[in-house]
C-alpha positions in Angstrom: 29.8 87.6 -120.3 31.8 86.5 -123.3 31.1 84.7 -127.0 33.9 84.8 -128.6 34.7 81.9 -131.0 37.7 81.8 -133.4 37.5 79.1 -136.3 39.9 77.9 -139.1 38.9 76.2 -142.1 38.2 75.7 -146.3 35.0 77.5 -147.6 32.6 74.4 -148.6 30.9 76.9 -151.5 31.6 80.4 -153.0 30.6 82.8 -151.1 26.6 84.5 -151.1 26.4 87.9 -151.3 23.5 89.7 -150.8 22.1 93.0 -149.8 19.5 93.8 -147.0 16.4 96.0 -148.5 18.3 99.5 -146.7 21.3 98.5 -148.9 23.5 97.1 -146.2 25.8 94.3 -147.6 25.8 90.3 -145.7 27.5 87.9 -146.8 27.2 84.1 -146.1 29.3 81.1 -146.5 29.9 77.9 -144.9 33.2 76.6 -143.2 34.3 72.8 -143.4 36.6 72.6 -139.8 38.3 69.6 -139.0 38.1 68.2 -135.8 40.9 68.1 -133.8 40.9 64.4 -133.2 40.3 61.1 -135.1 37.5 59.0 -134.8 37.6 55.6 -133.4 36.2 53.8 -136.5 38.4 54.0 -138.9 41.2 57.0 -138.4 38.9 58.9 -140.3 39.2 62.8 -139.3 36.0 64.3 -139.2 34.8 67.8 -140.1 31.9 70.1 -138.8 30.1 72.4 -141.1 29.5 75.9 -139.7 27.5 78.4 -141.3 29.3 82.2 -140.7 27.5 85.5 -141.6 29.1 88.6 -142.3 27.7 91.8 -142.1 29.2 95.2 -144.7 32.7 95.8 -145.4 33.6 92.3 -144.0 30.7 90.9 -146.4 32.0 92.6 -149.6 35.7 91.3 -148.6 34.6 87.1 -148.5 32.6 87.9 -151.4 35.6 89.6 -153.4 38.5 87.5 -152.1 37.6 84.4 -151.0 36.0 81.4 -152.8 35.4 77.4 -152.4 38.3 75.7 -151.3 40.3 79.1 -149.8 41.6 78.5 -146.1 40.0 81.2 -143.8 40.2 82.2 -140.0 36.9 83.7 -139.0 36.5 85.7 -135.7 33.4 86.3 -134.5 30.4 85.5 -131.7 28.1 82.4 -131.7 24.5 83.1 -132.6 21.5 81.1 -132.2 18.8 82.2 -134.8 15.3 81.0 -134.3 12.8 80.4 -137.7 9.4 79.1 -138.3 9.8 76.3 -141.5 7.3 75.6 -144.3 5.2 73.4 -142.3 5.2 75.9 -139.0 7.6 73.7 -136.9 9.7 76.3 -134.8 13.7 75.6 -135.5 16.6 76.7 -134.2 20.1 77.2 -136.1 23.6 78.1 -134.9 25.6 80.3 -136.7 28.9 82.6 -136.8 28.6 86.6 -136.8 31.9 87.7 -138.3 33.7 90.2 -136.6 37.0 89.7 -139.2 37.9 87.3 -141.7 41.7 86.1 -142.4 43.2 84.5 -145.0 44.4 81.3 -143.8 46.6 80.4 -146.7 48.3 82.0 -149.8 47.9 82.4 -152.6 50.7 80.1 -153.7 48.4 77.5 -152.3 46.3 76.7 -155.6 44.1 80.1 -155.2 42.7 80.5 -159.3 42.2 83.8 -158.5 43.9 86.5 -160.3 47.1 88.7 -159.0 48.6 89.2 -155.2 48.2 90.2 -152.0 51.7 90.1 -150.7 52.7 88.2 -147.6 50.3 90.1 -145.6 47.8 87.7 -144.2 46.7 90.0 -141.3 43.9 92.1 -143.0 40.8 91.6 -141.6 38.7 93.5 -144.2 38.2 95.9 -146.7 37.6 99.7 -146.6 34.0 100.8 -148.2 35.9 104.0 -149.3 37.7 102.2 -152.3 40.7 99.2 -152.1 42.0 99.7 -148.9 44.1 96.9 -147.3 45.4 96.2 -144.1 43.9 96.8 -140.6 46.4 99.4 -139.4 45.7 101.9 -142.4 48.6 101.3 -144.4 48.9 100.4 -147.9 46.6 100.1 -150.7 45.6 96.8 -152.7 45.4 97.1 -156.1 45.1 94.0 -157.6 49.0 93.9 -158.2 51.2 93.8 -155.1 50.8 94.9 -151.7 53.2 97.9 -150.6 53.3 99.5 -147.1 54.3 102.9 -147.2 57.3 104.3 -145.1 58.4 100.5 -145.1 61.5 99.5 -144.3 61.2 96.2 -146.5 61.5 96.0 -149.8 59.7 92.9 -152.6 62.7 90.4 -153.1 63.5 90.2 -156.8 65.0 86.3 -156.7 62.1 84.9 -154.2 62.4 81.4 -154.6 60.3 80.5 -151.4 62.7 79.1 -149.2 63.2 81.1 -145.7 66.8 82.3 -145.3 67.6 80.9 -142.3 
């Protein structure tokens, strides 16, 4: 069987982080996705609001690098969490489990927060041993630039933002 589900969208409020009573880290947030049609009304695009979870090093990277507003792409599985409410009535809530979360813009997008992370949107999350960046092992974020080592590429010095073809 499979539950898979891959989303795309802006963070509606900074990210919650939090810590289970063994110390484990989870982090919560709550995606605004737009639909991928318009309504009849009014040409309106609507939006659904979807609560994502995310469970250690992928908690402590939302919490550190995203924030209301940022773009992210969150893969994960569908959950359905069952809870009792204040007056006893049994209720039911859908929710996200984060497997990895993208960045789904740049930075040159409006982000307020302070220095880089290169061009290198693939990173998923980041390594409980101390700044590691990037899925694949390679480089180290720093809170300057990133760098991949035994790179053939190199930082343009005259980046003006326009592709060269």
């Amino acid at each position: 069987m499979l539950n898979h589900i891959v989303l795309m969208g802006r963070l509606t409020r900074d990210p919650e982080l939090r810590r289970t009573q063994s110390g484990t880290p989870v982090a919560s947030f709550r995606l605004a996705v737009d639909r991928d049609f318009v309504s009849r009304d009014g040409g309106e695009r609507q939006a659904d609001f979807i609560d994502v979870v995310a469970w250690r090093s992928t908690a402590e990277f939302v919490s550190k690098y995203f924030a209301k507003g940022r773009m992210a792409v969150v893969s994960g599985r569908l959950q359905m969490r069952d809870w009792t409410d204040k007056e006893g009535n049994k209720r039911t809530n859908a929710e996200v489990v984060a497997d990895n979360v993208y960045f789904g813009d740049s930075r040159r997008d409006g982000d307020s927060q302070q220095g880089s992370y290169g061009n290198n949107n693939r990173s998923a999350y980041s390594e409980p041993s101390g700044g590691s960046y990037g899925g694949n092992g390679g480089g180290s974020y720093g809170g300057s630039s990133y760098s991949a080592p035994d790179s053939d590429f190199a930082d343009l010095t005259d980046d003006d933002g326009d592709l060269p073809f």
